[in-house]
C-alpha positions in Angstrom: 54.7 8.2 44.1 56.6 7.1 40.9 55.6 8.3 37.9 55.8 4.7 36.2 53.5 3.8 39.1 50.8 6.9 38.5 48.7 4.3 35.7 47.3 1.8 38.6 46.6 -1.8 36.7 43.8 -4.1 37.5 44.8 -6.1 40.6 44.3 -7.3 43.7 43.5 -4.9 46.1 43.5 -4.3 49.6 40.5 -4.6 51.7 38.7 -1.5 51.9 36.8 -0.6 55.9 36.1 2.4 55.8 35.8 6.3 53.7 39.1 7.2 55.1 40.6 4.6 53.4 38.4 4.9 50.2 40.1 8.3 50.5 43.8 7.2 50.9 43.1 5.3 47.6 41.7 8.0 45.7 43.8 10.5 46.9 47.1 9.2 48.1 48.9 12.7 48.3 46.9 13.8 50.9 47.8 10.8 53.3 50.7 9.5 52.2 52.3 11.1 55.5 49.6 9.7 57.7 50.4 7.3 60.4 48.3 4.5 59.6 46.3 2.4 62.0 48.2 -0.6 63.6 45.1 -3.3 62.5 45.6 -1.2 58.7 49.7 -1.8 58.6 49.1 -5.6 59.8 46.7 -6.4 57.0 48.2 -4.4 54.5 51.5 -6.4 55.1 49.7 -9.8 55.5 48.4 -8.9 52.2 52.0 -8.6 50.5 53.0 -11.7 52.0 49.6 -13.7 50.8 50.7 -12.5 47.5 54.3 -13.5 47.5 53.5 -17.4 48.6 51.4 -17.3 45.5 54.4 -17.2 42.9 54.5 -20.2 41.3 58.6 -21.1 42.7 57.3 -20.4 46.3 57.4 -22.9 49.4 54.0 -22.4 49.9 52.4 -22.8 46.2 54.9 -25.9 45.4 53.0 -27.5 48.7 49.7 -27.7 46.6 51.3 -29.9 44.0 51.3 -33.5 44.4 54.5 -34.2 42.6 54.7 -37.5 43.6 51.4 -38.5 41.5 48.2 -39.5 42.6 47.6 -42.9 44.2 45.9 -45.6 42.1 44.0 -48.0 44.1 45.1 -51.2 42.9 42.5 -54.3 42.0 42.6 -57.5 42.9 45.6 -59.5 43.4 47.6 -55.7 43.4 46.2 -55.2 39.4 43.3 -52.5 38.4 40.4 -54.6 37.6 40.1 -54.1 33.8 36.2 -53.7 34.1 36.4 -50.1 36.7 39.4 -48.7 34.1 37.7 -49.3 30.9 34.8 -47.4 32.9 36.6 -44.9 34.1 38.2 -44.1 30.4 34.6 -44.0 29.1 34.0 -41.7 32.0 37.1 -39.3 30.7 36.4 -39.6 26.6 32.8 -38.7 27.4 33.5 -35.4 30.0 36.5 -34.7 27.3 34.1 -34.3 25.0 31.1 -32.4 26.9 33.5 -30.1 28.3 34.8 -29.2 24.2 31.4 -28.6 23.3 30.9 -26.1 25.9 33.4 -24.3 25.3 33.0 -24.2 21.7 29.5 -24.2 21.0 28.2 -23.4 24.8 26.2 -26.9 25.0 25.4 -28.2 28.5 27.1 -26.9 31.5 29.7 -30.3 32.6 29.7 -28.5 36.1 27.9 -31.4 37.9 29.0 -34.0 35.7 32.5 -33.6 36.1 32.3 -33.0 39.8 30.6 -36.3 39.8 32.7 -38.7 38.4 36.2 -36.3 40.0 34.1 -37.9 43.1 34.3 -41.1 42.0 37.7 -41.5 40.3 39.4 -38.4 42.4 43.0 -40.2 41.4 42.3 -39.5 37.7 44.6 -37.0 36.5 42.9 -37.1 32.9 39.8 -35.7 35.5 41.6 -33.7 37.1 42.8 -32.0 34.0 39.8 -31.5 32.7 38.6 -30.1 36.1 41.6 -27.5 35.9 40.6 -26.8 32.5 37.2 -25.9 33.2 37.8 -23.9 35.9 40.1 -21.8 33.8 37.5 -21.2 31.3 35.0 -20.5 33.6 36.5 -17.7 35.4 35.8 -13.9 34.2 38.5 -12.2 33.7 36.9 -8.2 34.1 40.3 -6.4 33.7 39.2 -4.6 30.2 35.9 -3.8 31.8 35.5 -0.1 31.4 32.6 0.1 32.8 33.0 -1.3 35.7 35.4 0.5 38.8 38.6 -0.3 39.6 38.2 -1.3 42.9 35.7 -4.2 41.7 37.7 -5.3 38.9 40.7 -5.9 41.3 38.2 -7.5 43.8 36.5 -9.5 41.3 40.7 -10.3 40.1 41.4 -11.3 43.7 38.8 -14.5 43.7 39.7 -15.0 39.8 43.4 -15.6 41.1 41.9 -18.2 43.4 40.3 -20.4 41.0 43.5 -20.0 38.5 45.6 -20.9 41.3 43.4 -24.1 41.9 43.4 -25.5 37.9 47.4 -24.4 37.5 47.9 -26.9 40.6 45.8 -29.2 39.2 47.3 -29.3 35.5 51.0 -29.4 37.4 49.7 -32.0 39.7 48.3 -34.0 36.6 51.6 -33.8 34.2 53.4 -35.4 37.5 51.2 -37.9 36.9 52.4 -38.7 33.5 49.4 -37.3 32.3 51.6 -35.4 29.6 49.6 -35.2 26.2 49.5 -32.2 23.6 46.1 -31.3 24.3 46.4 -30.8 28.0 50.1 -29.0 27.4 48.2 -26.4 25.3 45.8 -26.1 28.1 48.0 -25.9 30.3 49.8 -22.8 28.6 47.1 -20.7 28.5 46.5 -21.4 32.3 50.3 -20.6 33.1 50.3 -17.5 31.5 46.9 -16.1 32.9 47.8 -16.7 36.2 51.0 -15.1 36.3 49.7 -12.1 33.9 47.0 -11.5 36.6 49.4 -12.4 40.0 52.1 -10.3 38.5 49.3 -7.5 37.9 48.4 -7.9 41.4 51.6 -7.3 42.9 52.5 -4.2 40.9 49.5 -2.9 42.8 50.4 -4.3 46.0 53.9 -2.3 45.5 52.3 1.1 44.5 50.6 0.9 47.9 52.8 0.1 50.4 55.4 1.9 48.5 53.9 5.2 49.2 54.1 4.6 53.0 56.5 6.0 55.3 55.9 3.7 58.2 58.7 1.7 59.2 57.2 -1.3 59.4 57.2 -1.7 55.5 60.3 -1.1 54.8 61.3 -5.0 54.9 58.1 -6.2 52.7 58.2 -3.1 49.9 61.7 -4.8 48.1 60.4 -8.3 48.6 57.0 -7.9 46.7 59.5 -5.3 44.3 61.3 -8.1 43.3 58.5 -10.7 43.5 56.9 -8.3 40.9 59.9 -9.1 38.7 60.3 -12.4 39.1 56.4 -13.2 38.5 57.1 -10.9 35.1 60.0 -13.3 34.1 58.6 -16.5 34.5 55.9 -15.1 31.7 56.1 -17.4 28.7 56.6 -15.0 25.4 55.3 -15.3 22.2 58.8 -16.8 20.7 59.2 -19.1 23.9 56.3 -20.9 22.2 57.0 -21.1 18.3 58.3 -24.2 18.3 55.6 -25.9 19.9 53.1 -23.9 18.2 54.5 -25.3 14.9 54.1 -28.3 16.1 50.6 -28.3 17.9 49.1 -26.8 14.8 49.9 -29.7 12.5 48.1 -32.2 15.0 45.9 -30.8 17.5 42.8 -31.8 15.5 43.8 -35.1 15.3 43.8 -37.9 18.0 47.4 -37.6 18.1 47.4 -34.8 20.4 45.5 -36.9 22.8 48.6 -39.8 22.4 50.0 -39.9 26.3 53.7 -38.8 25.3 54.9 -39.5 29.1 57.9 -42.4 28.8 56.5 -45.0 30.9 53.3 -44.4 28.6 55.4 -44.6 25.0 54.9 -48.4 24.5 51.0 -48.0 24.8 50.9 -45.0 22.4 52.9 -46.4 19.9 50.7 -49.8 20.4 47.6 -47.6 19.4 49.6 -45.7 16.2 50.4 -49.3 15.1 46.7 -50.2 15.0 45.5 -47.3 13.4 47.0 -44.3 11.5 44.7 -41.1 11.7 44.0 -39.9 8.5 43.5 -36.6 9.6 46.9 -35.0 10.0 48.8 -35.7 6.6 52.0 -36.7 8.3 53.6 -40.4 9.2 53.1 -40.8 13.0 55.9 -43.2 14.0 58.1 -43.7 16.7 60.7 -40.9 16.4 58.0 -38.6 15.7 56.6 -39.3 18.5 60.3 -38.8 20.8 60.4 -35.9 18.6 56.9 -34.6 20.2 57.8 -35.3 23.6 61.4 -33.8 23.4 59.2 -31.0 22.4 56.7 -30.8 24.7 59.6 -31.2 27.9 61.9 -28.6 26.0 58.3 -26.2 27.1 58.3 -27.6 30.6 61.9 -26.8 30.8 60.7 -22.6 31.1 58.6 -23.3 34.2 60.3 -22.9 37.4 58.4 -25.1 39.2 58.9 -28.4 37.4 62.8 -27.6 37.5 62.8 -27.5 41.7 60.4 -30.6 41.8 63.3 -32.7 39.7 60.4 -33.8 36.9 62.3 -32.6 33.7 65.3 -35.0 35.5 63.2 -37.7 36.4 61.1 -37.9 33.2 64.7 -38.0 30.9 66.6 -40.5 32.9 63.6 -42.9 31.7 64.0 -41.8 27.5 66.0 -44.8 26.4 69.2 -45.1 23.9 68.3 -41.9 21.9 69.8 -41.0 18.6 72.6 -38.4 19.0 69.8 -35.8 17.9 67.7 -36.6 20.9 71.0 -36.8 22.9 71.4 -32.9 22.1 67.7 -32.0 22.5 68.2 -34.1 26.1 70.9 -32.2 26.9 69.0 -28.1 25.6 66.5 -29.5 28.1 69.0 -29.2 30.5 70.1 -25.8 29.1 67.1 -24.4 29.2 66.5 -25.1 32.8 69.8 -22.7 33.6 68.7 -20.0 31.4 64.9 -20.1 33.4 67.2 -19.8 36.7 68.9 -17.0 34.9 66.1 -15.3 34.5 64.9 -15.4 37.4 68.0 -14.6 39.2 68.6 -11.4 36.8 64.7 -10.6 38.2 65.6 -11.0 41.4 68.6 -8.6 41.5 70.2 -11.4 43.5 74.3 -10.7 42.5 74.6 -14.2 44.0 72.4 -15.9 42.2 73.4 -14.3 38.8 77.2 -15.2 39.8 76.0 -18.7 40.4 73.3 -19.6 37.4 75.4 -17.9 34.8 78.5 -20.0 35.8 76.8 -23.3 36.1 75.0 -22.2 32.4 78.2 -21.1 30.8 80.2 -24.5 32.0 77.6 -26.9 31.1 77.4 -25.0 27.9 81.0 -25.4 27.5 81.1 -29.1 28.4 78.6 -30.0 25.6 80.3 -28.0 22.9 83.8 -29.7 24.0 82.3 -33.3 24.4 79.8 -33.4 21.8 79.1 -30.7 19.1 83.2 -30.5 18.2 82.7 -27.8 15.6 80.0 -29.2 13.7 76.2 -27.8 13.5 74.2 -30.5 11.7 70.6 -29.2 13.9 69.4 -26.3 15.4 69.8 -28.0 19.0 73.4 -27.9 18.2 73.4 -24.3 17.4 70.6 -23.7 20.2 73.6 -24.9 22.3 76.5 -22.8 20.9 74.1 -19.8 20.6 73.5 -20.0 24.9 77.3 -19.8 25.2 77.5 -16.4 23.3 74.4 -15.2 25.4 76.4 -15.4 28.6 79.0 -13.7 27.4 77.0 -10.9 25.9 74.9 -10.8 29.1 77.6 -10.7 31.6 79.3 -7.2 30.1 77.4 -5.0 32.6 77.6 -6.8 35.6 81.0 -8.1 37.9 79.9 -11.9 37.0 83.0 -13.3 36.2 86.5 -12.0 37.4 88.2 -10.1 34.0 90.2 -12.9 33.1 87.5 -15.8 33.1 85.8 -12.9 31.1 88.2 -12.2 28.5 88.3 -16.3 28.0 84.7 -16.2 27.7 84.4 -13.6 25.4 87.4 -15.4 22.9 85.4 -18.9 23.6 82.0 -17.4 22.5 83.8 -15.8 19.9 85.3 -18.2 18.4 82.8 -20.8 18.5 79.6 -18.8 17.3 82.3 -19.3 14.2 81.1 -22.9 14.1 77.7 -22.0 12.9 78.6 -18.9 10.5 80.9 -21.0 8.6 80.0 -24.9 9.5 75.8 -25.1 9.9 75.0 -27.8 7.9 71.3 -28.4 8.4 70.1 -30.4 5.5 68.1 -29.3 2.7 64.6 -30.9 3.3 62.9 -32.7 0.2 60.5 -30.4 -1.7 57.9 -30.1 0.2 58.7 -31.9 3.3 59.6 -28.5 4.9 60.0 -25.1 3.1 61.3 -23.2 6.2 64.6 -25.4 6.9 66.9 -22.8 4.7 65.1 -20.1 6.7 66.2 -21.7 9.7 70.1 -22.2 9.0 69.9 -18.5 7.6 68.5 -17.3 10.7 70.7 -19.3 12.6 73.7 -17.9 10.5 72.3 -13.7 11.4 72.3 -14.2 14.8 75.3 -16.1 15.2 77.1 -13.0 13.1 75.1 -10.4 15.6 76.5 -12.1 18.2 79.7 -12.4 17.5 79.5 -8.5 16.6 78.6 -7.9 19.7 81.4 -9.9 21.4 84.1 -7.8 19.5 82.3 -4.5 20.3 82.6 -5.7 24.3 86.1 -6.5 23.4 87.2 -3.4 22.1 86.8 -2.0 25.7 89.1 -4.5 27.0 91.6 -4.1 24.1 91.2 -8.0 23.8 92.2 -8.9 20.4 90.1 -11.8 19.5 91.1 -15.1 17.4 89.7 -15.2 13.3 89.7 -18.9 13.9 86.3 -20.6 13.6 86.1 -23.8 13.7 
């Protein structure tokens, strides 16, 4: 076995019959030539497959997602009667709130309240959030345990990845639902994240198992759960994935703004609400842009996740954002980018030369198009620059691999080049008043360093191709 293998993780396991197989785990050199039982090989590869329909891009887990939204049972004369809804939001307020009080102060268990009204309004996606969310919180994760074996931690892992699958379903499900607020996106995070923390855990197990097999009859299943292994690892949200909406979600996320539905169809209503009362909590002006502003945020996040990208909601939710401003136009359009880079990612996971040829390309010349069309040289945001920045990754990225042929390279690389100029010597974010935001300088300097360690970069690529690269910058 390989040595970066040797340090077993907490995962899923395989099911365990009898001492010879206790044995085979324990010690592995000693069998790893042994033919294995025909019922051992079957459920060993059933097992691989069980785990590969669990990634969160897979036919299988994109079936438990109701993407088209959950049914509301419409009232007389095809209108909710005002009396069940104003019921069924006291219903949701009241479970919001013993379900924070558990978790924060461990009050009452909201088990049997919850389930009770999810019985009664089971096409409540405010429920069903709050369902996901406590199911989350109620199950153990025993993977820094040291006390307890191995082999029941990745037991005890295989029934938490059940009930983690179940609230990351429902969450999804619910944001399909226009159920998109701050405080369920922060949730919904932290769900994300643990389930593909312990699924990818589980297949790096998985692989050090049947890896160490010399039966034939693995040979197709060991690269597939390989490579499902990577691609589980890349779909991992990272700590600077986040910062933008961690800014953000710490300004408000004691206040009732982060409970403001940010979904478009639901914009009218929340601005209705700000208009009525401002929340003198958070010591920022809630308005309408602010509020775009929040949701361009929040779907600039949803743009990461693989699985909202192949169910079309990112698409479906922006065609509905009306006449923005040309700096929601830009942030409309890094949604967009960031939706190829996730693709990227995952293609570069994969080990797919296909794929990479295919999602760098259609990155790289939508890129392009929005720099030509729209940004023309000037940086006045950081979604410009975002923009510009993505176009310099490409070509940076694609050095080691045969992406492009050498002449669309070289273009790239003078294209990249040349416009990573346009923020070194044309950002022109504005200063902020003093004390409206300290960090903007920060930001255009940081913009400025990266687009200069880019751009050496590019020349150090292009000194192996003896391309001689244009000073022009703007």
């Amino acid at each position: 076995m390989s040595d970066k293998y040797t340090v077993i993780p907490d995962d899923e396991i395989i099911d365990l019959s009898s001492e010879e197989d206790i044995l085979r785990l324990t010690k592995p050199e000693e069998y790893a030539k042994k033919n294995l039982p025909k019922a051992d090989i079957h459920r060993m590869i059933g097992k691989s497959e069980n785990l590969l329909k669990l990634i969160p891009d897979s036919p299988d887990f994109l079936k438990g997602i109701q993407s088209d939204g959950f049914k509301q049972n419409p009232g007389w004369f095809g209108f909710k009667q005002k009396g069940a809804q104003k019921k069924q939001d006291i219903a949701i307020e009241r479970m919001r709130r013993a379900l924070n009080e558990f978790l924060e102060n461990h009050a009452k268990d909201p088990r049997k309240d919850l389930k009770r009204y999810l019985e009664k309004y089971e096409n409540s996606p405010d429920l069903q959030s709050l369902w996901a969310i406590y199911l989350f919180n109620t199950s153990r994760d025993f993977s820094d345990k040291k006390n307890v074996s191995k082999m029941a931690i990745a037991r005890m892992d295989e029934d938490r990845l059940k009930g983690l699958k179940k609230a990351l379903q429902g969450l999804m499900s619910a944001i399909f639902s226009d159920c998109i607020t701050i405080y369920y996106t922060t949730w919904f995070i932290q769900v994300y994240n643990e389930y593909l923390i312990t699924l990818n855990r589980s297949l790096k197990y998985n692989y050090s198992m049947i890896s160490q097999e010399v039966d034939k009859r693995f040979e197709d299943i060991i690269p597939n759960v390989y490579q499902g292994q990577k691609r589980v690892a890349a779909m991992i949200l990272k700590k600077e994935e986040l910062e933008s909406f961690g800014a953000m979600t710490r300004t408000i996320t004691n206040s009732s703004y982060a409970l403001l539905n940010l979904a478009p169809s639901k914009i009218k209503e929340a601005i209705a609400v700000i208009e009525k009362t401002q929340d003198r909590e958070i010591d920022i002006q809630v308005n309408v842009n602010n509020i775009m502003t929040m949701m361009m945020n929040v779907l600039t996040l949803y743009a990461r996740i693989p699985t909202f990208s192949e169910k079309k909601l990112l698409q479906n939710i922006t065609k509905q954002i009306p006449d923005p401003d040309e700096e929601l136009e830009i942030r409309k359009h890094v949604i967009v980018l960031m939706q190829y880079v996730a693709t990227c990612k995952l293609a570069f996971a994969a080990q797919n030369l296909d794929m990479k040829r295919a999602s760098m390309k259609a990155l790289y010349e939508y890129a392009i198009g929005i720099a030509d069309n729209h940004i023309k040289g000037s940086i006045p945001t950081k979604w410009h620059a975002n923009i510009v920045l993505r176009i310099g990754w490409v070509a940076i990225n694609a050095k080691d691999e045969v992406i492009f042929q050498r002449t669309d390279y070289l273009r790239i690389l003078k294209k990249a080049h040349n416009y990573l100029g346009w923020i070194v010597s044309n950002c022109t974010i504005p200063n902020q008043p003093k004390g409206k935001n300290k960090n903007e300088d920060k930001i255009r300097q940081n913009l400025i360093e990266k687009a200069i360690q880019s751009r050496k970069k590019i020349e150090i690529i292009s000194n192996t191709f003896d391309l001689v690269l244009d000073n022009v910058q703007t």
